[in-house]
C-alpha positions as CSV (number, residue, x, y, z in Angstrom):
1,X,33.3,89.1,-9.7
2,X,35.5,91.2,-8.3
3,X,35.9,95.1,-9.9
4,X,33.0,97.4,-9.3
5,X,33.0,97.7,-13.3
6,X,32.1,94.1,-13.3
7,X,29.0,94.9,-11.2
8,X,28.3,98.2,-12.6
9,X,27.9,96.5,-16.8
10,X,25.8,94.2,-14.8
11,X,23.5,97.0,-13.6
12,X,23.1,97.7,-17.6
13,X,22.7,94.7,-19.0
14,X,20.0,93.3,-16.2
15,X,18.1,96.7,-17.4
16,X,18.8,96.4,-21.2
17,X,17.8,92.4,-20.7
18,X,14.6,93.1,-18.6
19,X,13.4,96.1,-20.0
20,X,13.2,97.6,-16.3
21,X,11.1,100.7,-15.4
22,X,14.3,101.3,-12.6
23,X,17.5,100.4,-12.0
24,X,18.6,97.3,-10.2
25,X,19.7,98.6,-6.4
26,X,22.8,97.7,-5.0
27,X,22.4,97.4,-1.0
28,X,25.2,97.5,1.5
29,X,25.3,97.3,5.5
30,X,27.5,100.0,7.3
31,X,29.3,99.4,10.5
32,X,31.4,102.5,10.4
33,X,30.3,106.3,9.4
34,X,34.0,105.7,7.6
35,X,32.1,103.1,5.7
36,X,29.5,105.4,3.5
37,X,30.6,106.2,0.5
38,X,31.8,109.9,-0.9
39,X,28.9,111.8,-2.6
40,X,26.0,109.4,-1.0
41,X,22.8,111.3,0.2
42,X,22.3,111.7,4.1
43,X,18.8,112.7,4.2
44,X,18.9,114.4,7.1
45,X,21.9,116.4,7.0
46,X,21.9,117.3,3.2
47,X,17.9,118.4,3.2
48,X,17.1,118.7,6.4
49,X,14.3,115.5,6.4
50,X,13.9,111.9,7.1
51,X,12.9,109.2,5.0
52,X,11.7,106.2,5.2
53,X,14.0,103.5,3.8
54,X,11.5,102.4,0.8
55,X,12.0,106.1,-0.3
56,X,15.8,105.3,0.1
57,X,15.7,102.5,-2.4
58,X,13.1,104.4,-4.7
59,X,15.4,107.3,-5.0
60,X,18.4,104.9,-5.9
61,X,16.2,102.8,-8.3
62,X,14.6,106.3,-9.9
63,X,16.7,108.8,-9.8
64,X,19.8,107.1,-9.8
65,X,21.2,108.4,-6.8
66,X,23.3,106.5,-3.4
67,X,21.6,107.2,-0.3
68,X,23.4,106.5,3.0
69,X,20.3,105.8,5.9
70,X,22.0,105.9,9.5
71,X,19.5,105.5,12.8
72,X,18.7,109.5,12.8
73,X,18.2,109.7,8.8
74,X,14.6,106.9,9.0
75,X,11.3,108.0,9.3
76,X,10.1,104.7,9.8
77,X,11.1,102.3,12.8
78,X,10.5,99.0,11.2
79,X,13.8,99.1,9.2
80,X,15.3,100.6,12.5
81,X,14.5,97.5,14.7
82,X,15.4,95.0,11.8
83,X,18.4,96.3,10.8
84,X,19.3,96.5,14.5
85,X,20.1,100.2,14.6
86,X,18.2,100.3,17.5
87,X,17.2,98.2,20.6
88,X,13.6,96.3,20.4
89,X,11.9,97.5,23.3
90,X,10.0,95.2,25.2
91,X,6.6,97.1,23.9
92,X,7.8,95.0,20.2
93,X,8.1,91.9,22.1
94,X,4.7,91.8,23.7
95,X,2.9,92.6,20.6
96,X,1.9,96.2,20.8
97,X,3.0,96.9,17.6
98,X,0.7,94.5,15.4
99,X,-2.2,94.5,17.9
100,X,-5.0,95.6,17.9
101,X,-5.0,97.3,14.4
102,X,-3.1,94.4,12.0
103,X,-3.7,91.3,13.9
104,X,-7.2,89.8,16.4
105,X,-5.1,88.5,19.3
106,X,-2.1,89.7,21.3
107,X,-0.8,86.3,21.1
108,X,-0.6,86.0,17.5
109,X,1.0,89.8,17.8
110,X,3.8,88.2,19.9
111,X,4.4,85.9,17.5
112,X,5.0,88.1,14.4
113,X,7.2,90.0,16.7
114,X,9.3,86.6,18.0
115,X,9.4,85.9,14.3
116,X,10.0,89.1,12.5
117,X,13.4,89.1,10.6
118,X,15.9,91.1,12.6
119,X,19.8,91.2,12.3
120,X,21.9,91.8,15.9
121,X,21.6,94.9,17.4
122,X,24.4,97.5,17.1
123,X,26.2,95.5,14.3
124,X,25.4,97.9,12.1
125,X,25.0,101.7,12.4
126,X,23.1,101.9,9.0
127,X,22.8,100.9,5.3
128,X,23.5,102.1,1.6
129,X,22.0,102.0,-1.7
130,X,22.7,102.9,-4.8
131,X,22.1,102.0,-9.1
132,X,23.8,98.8,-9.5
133,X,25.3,100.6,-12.7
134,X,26.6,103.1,-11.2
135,X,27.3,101.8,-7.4
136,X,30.8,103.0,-6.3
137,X,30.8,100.1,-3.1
138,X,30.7,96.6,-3.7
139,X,27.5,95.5,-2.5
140,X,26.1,93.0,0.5
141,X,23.0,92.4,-1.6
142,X,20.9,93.3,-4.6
143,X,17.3,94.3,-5.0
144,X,15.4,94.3,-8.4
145,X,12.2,95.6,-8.7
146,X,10.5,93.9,-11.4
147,X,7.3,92.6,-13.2
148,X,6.1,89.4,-13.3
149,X,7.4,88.2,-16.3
150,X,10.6,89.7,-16.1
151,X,10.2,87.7,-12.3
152,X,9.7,84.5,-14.5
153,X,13.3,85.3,-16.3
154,X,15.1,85.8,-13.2
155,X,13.5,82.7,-11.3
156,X,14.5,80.8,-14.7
157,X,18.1,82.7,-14.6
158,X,18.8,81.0,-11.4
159,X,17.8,77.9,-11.6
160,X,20.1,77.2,-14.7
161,X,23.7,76.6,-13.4
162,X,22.8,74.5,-10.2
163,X,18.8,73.5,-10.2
164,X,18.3,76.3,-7.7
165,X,14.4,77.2,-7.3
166,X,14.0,80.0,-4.7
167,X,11.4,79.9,-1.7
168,X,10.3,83.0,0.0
169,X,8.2,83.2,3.3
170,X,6.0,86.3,1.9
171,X,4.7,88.9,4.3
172,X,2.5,92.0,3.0
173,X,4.6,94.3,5.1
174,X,7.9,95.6,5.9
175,X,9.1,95.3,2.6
176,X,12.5,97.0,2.7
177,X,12.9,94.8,5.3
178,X,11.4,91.5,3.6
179,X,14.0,91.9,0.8
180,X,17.2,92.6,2.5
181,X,17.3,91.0,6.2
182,X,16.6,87.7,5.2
183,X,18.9,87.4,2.3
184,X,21.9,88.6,4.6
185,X,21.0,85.9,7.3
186,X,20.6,82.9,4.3
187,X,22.3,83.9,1.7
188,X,19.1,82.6,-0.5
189,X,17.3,84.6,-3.0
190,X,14.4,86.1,-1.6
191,X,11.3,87.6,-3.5
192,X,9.1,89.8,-1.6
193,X,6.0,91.8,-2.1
194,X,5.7,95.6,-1.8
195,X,4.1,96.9,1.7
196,X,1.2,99.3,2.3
197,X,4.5,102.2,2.5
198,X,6.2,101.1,-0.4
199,X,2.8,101.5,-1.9
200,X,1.7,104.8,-0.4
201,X,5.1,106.7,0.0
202,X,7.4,105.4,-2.5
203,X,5.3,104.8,-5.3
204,X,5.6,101.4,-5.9
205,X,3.3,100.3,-9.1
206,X,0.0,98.0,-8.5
207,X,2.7,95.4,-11.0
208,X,5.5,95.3,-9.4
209,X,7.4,92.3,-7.2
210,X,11.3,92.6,-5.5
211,X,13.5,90.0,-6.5
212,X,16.6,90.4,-4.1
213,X,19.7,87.9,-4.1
214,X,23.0,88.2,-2.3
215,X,26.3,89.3,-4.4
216,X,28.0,86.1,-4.6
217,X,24.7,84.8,-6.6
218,X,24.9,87.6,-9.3
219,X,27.1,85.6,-11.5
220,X,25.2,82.5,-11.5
221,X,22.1,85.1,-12.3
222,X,23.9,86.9,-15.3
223,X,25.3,83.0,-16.5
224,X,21.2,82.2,-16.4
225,X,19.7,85.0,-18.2
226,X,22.4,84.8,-21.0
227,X,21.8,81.2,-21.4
228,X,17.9,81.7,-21.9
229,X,18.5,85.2,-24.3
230,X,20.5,83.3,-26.5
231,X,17.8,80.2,-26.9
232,X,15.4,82.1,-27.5
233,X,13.6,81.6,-24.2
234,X,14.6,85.4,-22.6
235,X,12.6,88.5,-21.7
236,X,12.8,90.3,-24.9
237,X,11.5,87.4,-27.0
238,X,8.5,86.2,-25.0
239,X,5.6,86.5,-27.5
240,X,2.5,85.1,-26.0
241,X,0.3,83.2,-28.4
242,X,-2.6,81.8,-27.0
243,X,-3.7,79.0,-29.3
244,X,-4.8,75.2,-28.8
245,X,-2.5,72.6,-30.3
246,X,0.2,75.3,-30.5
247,X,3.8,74.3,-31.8
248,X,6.0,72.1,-29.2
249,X,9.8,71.8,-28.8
250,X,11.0,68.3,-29.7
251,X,11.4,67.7,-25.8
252,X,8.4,68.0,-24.9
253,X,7.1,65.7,-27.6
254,X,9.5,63.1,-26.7
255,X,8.5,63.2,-22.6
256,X,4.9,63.9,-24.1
257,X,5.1,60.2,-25.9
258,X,6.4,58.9,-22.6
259,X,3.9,59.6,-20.6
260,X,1.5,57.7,-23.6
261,X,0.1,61.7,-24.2
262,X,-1.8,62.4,-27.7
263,X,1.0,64.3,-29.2
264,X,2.0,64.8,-32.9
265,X,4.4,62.1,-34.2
């Protein structure tokens, strides 16, 4: 996938497909100011405030708009250290910033900190995100906000062309960092849980996950999802149907009689 058209119809079909409540958010890391693209939002110079990035991506998601965050447009240092827009200080290192009000022991605070997912310092001087449908930059990474069950059909996409199950090492905080830095440094799928501040100050709903994947995956996601809408199995046609005894696919009454299971003949 090559044109940004290609990625923008992608944007609106994974919305049309899913049913999503926001668009699909196309993430890119900047090295150069040369780098943001024409027309994005710079928080601080065009309204004269910060944000904090998880405000960033819920203005892209809602309202549809590119946002460019560099070091002096965040609110919020967390995305600052991990992104490497800054220098950790040794006060990160030791702890201080987990103990004593997240974690019991300074010990176990130097250990979130050793293992915290950080990308190399000065690398990048910021990031950009924008709707996937309307993204104007080819993107580094994706990140879906979704429901469970449209989770489910993105998991299932996935998995189709290659047998790939994702696994996520979930954390309950740093979310915008959660869903980004550790997707650039694999190149896996991640899927991450909202944090307290996506929660409290961008609105993130009580029934929402973040499925992120990196760009090269995106086609093997689309391949997936088209495969499963035109079975029968996608998002749209999940009817749930709670009954015993309920009607099986011939596959599973064919393993069913393998395993010497009381299945209809």
């Amino acid at each position: 996938m090559k044109a940004l058209s290609d990625f923008n119809r992608c944007g609106e079909e994974l919305e049309s497909r899913l049913q999503l409540r926001s668009s699909p958010i196309a993430i890119k890391m900047l090295e150069r100011e040369e780098d943001i693209p024409e027309g994005a939002m710079r928080p601080k110079r065009d309204i004269g405030l910060h944000l904090g990035l998880c405000q960033a991506f819920a203005k892209s998601r809602r309202e549809r708009v590119a946002v460019a965050m560099l070091k002096e447009d965040n609110w919020c240092y967390i995305p600052v250290l991990a992104l490497g827009l800054a220098e950790a200080p040794d006060f990160f290192f030791e702890g201080y910033t987990n103990f004593p009000e997240r974690v019991a022991d300074l010990e176990a605070a130097k250990n979130l900190a050793k293992t915290f997912p950080r990308l190399e310092y000065g690398k990048y001087i910021g990031v950009v995100s924008a709707p996937l449908r309307t993204a104007d930059f080819k993107p580094d990474l994706l990140a879906i906000y979704c429901n469970s069950n449209q989770l489910r059909c993105l998991l299932t996409g996935m998995k189709y062309k290659r047998g790939y199950v994702v696994s996520s090492k979930l954390d309950a905080s740093g979310a915008c960092v959660q869903c980004t830095v550790p997707v650039l440094q694999s190149g896996d799928c991640q899927v991450t849980v909202p944090c307290g501040g996506d929660r409290r100050r961008a609105l993130a709903q009580d029934d929402e996950l973040i499925f992120s994947l990196p760009t090269e995956r995106l086609e093997e996601l689309m391949l997936g999802l088209r495969h499963f809408d035109e079975i029968g199995f996608g998002y749209t046609q999940f009817a749930p149907d709670m009954r015993p005894e309920y009607p099986q696919p011939d596959l599973y009454i064919k393993v069913g009689r393998m395993l010497g299971m009381d299945v209809p003949e």
